[in-house]
C-alpha positions as semicolon CSV with decimal commas, in nm:
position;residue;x (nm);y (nm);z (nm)
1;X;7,238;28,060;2,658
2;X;7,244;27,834;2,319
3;X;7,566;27,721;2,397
4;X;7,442;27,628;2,781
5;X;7,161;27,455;2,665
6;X;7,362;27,250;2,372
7;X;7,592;27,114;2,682
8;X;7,301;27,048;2,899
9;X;7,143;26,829;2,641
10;X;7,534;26,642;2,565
11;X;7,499;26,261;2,606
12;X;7,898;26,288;2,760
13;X;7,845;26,352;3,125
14;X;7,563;26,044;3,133
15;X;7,877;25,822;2,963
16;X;8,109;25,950;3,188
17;X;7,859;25,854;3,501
18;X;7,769;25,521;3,334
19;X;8,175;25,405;3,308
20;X;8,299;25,524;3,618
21;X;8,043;25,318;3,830
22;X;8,152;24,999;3,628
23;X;8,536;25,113;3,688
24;X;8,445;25,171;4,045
25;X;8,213;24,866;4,121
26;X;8,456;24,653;3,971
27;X;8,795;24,826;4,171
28;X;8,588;24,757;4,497
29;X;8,477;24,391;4,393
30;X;8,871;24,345;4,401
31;X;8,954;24,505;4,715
32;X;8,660;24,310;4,864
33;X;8,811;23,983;4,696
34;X;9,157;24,014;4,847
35;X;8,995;24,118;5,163
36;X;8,861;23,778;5,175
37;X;9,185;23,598;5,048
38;X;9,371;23,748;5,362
39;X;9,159;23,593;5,578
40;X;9,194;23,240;5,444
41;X;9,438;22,986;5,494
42;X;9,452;22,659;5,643
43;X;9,634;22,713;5,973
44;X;9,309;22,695;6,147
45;X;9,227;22,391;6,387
46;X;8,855;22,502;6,321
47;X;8,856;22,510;5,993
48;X;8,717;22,258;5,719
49;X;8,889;22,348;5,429
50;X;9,208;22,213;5,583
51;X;9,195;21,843;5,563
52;X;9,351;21,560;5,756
53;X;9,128;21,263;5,682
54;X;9,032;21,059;5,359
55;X;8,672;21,201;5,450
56;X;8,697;21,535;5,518
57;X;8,898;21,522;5,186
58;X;8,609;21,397;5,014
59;X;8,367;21,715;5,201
60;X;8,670;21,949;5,031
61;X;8,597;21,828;4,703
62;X;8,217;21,844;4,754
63;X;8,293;22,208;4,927
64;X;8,491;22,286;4,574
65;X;8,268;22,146;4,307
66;X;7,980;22,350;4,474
67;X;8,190;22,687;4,471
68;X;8,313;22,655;4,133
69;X;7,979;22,589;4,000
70;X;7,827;22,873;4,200
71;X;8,159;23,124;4,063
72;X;8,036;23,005;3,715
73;X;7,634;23,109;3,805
74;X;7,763;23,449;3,976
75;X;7,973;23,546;3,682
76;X;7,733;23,443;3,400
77;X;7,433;23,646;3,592
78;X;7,669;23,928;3,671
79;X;7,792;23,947;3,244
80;X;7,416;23,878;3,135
81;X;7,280;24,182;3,360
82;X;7,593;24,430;3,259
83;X;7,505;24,350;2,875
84;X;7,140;24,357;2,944
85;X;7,209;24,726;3,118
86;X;7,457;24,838;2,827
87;X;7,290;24,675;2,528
88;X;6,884;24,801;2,611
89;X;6,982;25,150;2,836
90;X;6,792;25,386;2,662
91;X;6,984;25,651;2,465
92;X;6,911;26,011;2,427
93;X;6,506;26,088;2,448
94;X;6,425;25,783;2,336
95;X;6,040;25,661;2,454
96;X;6,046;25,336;2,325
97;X;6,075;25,006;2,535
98;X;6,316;24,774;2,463
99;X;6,112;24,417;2,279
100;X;6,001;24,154;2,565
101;X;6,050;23,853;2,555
102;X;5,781;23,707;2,783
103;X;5,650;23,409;2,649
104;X;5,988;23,310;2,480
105;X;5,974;22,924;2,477
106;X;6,324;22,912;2,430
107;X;6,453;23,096;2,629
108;X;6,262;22,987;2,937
109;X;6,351;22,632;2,843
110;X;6,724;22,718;2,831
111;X;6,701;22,896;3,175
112;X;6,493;22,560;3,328
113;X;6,735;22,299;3,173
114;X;7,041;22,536;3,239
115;X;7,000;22,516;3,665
116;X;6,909;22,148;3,644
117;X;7,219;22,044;3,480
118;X;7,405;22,251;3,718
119;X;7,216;22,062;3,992
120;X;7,276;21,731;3,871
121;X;7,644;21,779;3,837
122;X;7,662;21,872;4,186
123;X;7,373;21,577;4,245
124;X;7,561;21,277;4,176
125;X;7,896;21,317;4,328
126;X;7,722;21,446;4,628
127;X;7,515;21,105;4,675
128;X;7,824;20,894;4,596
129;X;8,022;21,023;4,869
130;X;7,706;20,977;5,074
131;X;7,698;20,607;4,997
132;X;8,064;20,635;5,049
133;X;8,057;20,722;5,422
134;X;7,806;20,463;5,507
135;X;8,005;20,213;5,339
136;X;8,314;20,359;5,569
137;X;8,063;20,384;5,901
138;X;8,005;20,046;5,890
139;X;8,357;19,888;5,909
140;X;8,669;20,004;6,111
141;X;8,972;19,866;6,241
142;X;8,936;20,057;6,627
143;X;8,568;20,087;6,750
144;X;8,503;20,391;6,968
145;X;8,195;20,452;7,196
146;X;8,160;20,825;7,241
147;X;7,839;20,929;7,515
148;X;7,757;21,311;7,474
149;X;7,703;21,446;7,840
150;X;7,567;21,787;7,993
151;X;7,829;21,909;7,903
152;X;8,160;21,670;7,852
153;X;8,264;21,392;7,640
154;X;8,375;21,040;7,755
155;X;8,524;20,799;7,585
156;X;8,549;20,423;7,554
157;X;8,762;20,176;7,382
158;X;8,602;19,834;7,374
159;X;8,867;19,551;7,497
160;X;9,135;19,798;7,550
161;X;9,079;19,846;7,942
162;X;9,190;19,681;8,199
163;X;9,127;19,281;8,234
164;X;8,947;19,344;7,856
165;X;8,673;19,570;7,956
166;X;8,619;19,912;7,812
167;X;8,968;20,177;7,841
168;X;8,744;20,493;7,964
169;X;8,867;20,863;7,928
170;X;8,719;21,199;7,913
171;X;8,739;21,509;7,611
172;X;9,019;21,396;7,452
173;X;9,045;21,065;7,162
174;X;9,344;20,907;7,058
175;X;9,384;20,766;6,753
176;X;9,643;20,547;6,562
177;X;9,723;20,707;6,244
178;X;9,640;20,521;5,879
179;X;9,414;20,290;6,094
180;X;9,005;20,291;5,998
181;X;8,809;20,453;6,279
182;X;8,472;20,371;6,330
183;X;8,325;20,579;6,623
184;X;7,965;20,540;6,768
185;X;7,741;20,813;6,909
186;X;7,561;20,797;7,224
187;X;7,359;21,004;7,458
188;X;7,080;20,930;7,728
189;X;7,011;21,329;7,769
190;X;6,991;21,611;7,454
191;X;7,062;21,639;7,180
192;X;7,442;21,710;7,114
193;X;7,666;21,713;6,787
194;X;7,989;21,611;6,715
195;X;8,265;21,740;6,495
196;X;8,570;21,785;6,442
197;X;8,631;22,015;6,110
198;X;8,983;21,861;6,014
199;X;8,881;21,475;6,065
200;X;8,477;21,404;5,981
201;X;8,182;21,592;5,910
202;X;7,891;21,713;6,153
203;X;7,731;21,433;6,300
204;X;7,428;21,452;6,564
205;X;7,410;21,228;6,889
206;X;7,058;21,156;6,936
207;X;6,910;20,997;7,245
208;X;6,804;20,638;7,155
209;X;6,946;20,633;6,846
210;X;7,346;20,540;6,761
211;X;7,513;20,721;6,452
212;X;7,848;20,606;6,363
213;X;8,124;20,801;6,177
214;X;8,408;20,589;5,998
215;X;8,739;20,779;5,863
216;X;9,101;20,730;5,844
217;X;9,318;20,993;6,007
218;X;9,598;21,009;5,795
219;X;9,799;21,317;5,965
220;X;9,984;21,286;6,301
221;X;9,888;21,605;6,514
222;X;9,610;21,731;6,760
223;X;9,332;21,829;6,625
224;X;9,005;22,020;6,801
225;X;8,623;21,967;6,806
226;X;8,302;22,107;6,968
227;X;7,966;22,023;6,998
228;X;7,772;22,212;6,708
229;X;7,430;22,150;6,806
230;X;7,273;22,349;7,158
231;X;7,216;22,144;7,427
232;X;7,181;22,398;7,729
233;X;7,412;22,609;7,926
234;X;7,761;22,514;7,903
235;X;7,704;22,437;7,520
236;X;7,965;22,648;7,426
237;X;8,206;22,534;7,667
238;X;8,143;22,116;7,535
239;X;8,506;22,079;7,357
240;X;8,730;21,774;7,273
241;X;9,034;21,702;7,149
242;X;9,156;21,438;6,859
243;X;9,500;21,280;6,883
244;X;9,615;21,103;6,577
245;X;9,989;20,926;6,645
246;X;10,166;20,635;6,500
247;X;10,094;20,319;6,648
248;X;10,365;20,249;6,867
249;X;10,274;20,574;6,992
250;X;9,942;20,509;7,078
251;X;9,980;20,151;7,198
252;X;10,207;20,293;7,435
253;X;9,908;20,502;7,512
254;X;9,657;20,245;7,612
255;X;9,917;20,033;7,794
256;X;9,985;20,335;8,033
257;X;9,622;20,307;8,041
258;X;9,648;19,917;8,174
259;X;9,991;19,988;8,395
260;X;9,947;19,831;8,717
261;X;10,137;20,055;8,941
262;X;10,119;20,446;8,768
263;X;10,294;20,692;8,927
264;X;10,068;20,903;9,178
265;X;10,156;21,005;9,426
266;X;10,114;20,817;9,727
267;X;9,809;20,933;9,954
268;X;9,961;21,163;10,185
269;X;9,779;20,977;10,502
270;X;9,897;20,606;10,456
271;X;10,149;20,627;10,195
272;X;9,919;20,408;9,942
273;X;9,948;20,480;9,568
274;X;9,637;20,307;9,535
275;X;9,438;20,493;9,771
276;X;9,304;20,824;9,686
277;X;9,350;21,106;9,955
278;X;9,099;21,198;10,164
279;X;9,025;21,539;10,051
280;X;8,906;21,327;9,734
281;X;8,638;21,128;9,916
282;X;8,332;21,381;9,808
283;X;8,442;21,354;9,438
284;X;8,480;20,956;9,414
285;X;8,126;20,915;9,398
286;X;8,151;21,088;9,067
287;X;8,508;21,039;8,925
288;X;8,708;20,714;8,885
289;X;9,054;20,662;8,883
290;X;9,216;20,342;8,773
291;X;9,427;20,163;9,006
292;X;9,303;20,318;9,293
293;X;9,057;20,269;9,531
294;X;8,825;20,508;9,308
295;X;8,655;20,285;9,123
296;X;8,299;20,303;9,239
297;X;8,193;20,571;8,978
298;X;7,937;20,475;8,676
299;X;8,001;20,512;8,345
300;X;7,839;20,473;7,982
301;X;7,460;20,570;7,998
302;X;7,407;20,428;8,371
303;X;7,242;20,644;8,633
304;X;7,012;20,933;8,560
305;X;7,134;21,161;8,314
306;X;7,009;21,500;8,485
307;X;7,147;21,454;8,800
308;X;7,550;21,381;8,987
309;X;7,661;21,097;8,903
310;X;7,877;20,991;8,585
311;X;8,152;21,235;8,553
312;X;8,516;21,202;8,378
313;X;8,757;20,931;8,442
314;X;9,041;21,105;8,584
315;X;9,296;20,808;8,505
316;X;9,615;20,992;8,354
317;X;9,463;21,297;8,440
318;X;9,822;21,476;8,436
319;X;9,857;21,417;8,102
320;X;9,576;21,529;7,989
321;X;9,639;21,978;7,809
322;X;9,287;22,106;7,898
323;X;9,016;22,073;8,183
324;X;8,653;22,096;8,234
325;X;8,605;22,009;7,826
326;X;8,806;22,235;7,715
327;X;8,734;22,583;7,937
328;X;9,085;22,613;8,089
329;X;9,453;22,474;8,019
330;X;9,590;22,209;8,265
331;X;9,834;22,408;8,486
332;X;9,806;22,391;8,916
333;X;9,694;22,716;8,885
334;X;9,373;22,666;8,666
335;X;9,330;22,373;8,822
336;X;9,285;22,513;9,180
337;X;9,057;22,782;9,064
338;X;8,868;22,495;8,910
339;X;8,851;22,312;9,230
340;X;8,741;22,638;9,426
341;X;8,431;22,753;9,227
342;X;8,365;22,511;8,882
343;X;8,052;22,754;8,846
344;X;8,267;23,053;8,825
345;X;8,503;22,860;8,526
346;X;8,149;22,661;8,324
347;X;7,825;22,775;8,434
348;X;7,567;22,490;8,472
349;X;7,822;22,211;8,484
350;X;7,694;21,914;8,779
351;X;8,055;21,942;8,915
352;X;7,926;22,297;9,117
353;X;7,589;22,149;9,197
354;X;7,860;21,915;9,443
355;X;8,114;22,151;9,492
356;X;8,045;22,533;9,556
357;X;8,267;22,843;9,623
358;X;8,400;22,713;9,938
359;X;8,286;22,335;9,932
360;X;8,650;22,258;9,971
361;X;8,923;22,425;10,224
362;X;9,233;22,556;10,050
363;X;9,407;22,291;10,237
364;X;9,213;22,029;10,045
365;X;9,274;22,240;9,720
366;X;9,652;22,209;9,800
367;X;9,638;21,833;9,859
368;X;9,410;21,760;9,560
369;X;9,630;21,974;9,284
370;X;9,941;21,796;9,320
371;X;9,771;21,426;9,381
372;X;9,532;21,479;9,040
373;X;9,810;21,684;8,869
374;X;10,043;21,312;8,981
375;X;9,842;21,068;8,759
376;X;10,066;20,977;8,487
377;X;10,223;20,653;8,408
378;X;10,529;20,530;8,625
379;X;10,772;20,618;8,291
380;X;10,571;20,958;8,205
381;X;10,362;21,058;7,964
382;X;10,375;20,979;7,595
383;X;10,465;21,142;7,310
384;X;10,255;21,305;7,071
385;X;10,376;21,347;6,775
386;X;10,212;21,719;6,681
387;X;10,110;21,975;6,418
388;X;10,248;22,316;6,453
389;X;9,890;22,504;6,353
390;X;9,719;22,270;6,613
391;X;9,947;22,348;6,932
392;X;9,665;22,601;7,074
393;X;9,309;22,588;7,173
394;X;9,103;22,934;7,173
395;X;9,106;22,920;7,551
396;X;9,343;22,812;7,767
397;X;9,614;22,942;7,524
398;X;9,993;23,040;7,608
């Protein structure tokens, strides 16, 4: 029983207890750690800590100053409490408290002045880059209007259009690469937001009010975006895509845009190229198509926002990868189920409030899939010179 008692009162098992939580908190703060290793990487069109732009470079430096500053807090707090534990644990039946320190002046100026160095070296770079991006917002080579709608994107290039007006396009920007971009944020309904994670930071498009972004794609490739700020039903389904090629590339772009005779197909009753097909007479109110007939359609911030009325130019439609803003990939297939029931694909989009399950015939639906799926320029579409991670969108992948 003396013997029992002597081992009860041992100070071994408590060491034992004390070292094998350290051994075993530490064993799964690694496992955790290469956890979250394996799930980084830059392949990842949605993903910030890959850039492609002289800005978002700048937001990656930000993003790393901040985390190494923060890794230097964590570990410091994490080393202070494990000597704190280890250097004041009471031993054996000891009843006395460890000293306090309340009231220390020095120490509670050291952990004041401590943070607010930290914060000012995160401060002052963070403010230069801010005066940086204005700086950059404010001049650019290409000038891009971009009107948030419920729930699409369109496009215009001042000057670049036919007979100098405005080139007009839907979801999808292209951009020369090494050029300065200025782009400029529009929208007569909600609030939206746009970004794209690889090129520029988050930037909101407020009604009434025009924000501009200015970068300089420096990567050839495709590159996705979204709107990050809820703005109703389809929100989720409010995508775009970036296209950054070389400039012979993308002035071959814009003059497909300006091409006289493209290479639709004729309309099936009179053998016109430049008159749309019948079975498209409920959407031209809505939809324009260059060098056609369809040409009646507004644009910009015209017309009442929350009703039919402005909806994507549908020039070079054929060349276009993805439909209704991203929901589905641009094959005849999608594209006809698109036609039959645009509810069914994007809930809340104005395209069903015109067309419902059975608005059009599948006679129409065979007529209108090849004629849209026709409108590319008379010597194809052009090359895009892309990135290998950026091939695929989430939907409407292959």
């Amino acid at each position: 029983m003396e013997r029992r008692d002597q081992d009860d009162q041992s100070p071994t098992p408590r060491r034992r207890s004390f070292a094998f939580r350290i051994v075993s908190l530490t064993a799964l703060a690694l496992v955790v750690g290469l956890v979250l290793v394996g799930c980084g990487g830059d392949n990842n069109p949605y993903s910030h800590i890959s850039p492609r732009s002289s800005t978002t470079r700048d937001i990656q430096s930000l993003y790393k100053l901040v985390f190494w500053m923060a890794l230097i807090v964590f570990i410091g707090v994490q080393l202070f409490i494990v000597y704190t534990a280890l250097r004041f644990r009471q031993r054996g039946n000891e009843a006395d408290r460890p000293a306090q320190i309340h009231g220390n002046k020095r120490l509670e100026i050291a952990w004041t002045l401590i943070p607010a160095a930290i914060l000012l070296v995160i401060l002052i770079p963070t403010i230069q880059t801010m005066f940086e991006f204005s700086a950059d917002a404010q001049e650019g080579e290409y000038v891009i209007d971009v009107y948030g709608k419920q729930w699409w994107w369109e496009i215009h290039y001042p000057g670049l259009g036919p007979n100098g007006g405005p080139l007009i396009t839907a979801n999808e920007v292209r951009l020369p690469e090494d050029r300065k971009i200025k782009l400029q944020l529009h929208s007569n309904n909600v609030i939206h937001s746009f970004w794209a994670p690889q090129l520029f930071g988050k930037h909101d498009v407020i009604p009434g009010h025009v924000n501009e972004i200015g970068f300089t794609p420096e990567n050839p490739g495709i590159y996705y975006g979204e709107c990050t700020e809820f703005c109703g039903v389809a929100h989720a389904l409010m995508r775009f895509t970036m296209v950054v090629d070389p400039q012979e590339e993308f002035d071959a772009w814009v003059a497909s845009y300006n091409t006289e005779r493209p290479a639709f197909d004729a309309n099936p009753q009179t053998g016109d190229v430049s008159e749309a097909p019948r079975s498209f007479g409920i959407c031209i109110g809505c939809h324009a198509i260059n060098g056609t007939n369809a040409v009646a359609a507004q644009a910009g911030l015209t017309g009442n926002p929350y009703s039919v009325g402005a909806a994507p130019n549908l020039t070079l439609f054929g060349c276009r990868d993805f439909i209704a803003a991203g929901a589905l990939a641009n094959t005849p297939e999608n594209l006809a189920i698109w036609l039959h029931n645009p509810a069914g694909v994007k809930e809340g989009n104005y395209m069903a409030l015109q067309i419902k399950e059975g608005t059009l015939t599948q006679e129409q639906i065979n007529e209108l899939v090849p004629y849209l799926l026709s409108l590319k320029p008379a010597g194809g579409c052009p090359e895009t010179a892309r990135q290998e991670q950026n091939l695929h969108m989430e939907q409407g992948e292959e």
